[in-house]
C-alpha positions in Angstrom: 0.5 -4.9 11.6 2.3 -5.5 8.4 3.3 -7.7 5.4 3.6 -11.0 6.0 7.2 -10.8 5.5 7.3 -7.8 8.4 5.9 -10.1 10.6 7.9 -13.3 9.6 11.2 -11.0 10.3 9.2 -10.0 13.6 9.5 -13.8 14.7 5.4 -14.1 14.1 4.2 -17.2 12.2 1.3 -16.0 9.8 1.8 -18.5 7.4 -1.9 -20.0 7.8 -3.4 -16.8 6.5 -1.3 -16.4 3.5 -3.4 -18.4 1.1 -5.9 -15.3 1.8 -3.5 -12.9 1.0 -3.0 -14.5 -2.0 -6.3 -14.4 -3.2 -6.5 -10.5 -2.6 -3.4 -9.7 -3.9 -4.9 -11.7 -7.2 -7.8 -8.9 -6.8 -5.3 -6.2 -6.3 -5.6 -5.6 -2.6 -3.6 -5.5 -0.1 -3.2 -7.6 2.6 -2.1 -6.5 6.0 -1.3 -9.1 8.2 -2.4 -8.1 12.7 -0.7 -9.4 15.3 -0.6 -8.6 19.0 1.9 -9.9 21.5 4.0 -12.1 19.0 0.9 -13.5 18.0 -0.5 -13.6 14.3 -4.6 -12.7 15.1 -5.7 -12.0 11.5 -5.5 -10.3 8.5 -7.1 -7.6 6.1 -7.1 -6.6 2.4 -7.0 -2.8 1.5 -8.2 -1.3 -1.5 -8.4 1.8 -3.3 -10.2 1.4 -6.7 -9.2 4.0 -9.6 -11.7 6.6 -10.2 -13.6 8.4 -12.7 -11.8 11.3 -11.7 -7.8 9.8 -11.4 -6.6 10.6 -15.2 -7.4 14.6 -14.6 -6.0 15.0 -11.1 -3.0 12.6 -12.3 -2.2 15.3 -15.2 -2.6 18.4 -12.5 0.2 16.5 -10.6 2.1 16.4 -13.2 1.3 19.7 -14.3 2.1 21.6 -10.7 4.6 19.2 -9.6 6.8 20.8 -13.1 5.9 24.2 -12.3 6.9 24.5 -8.7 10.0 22.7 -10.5 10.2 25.1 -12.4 9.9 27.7 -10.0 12.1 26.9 -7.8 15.0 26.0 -10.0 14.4 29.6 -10.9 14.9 30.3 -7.3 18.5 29.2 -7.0 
């Protein structure tokens, strides 16, 4: 299971299925490419849409990530 390239390197032809992969990487999905026993089987796309809620847990990141920075720069 892997990129297309992953399994290319891997010595598995999956060439047939990249014309999907390229239409859901146009959508913003990833593709993951399955094989089992040197064999290319299939392929799916993954997605994880943005959210109502990304911009304000982005910003406590940011927010926490600099304070523990913060903290333990203090530390040393």
């Amino acid at each position: 299971m892997g990129s297309r390239a992953f399994l290319t390197k891997s010595g598995i032809d999956a060439w047939r299925r990249e014309n999907q992969g390229d239409e859901w990487r146009a959508q913003t999905k990833t593709a993951v490419f399955l094989a089992i026993d040197g064999k290319a089987l299939g392929i799916a796309a993954v997605a994880d849409p943005i959210k109502e809620t990304t911009r304000q847990t982005a910003k406590q990141l940011l927010f926490w990530s600099s304070y523990f920075l913060s903290l333990t720069h203090c530390m040393t």
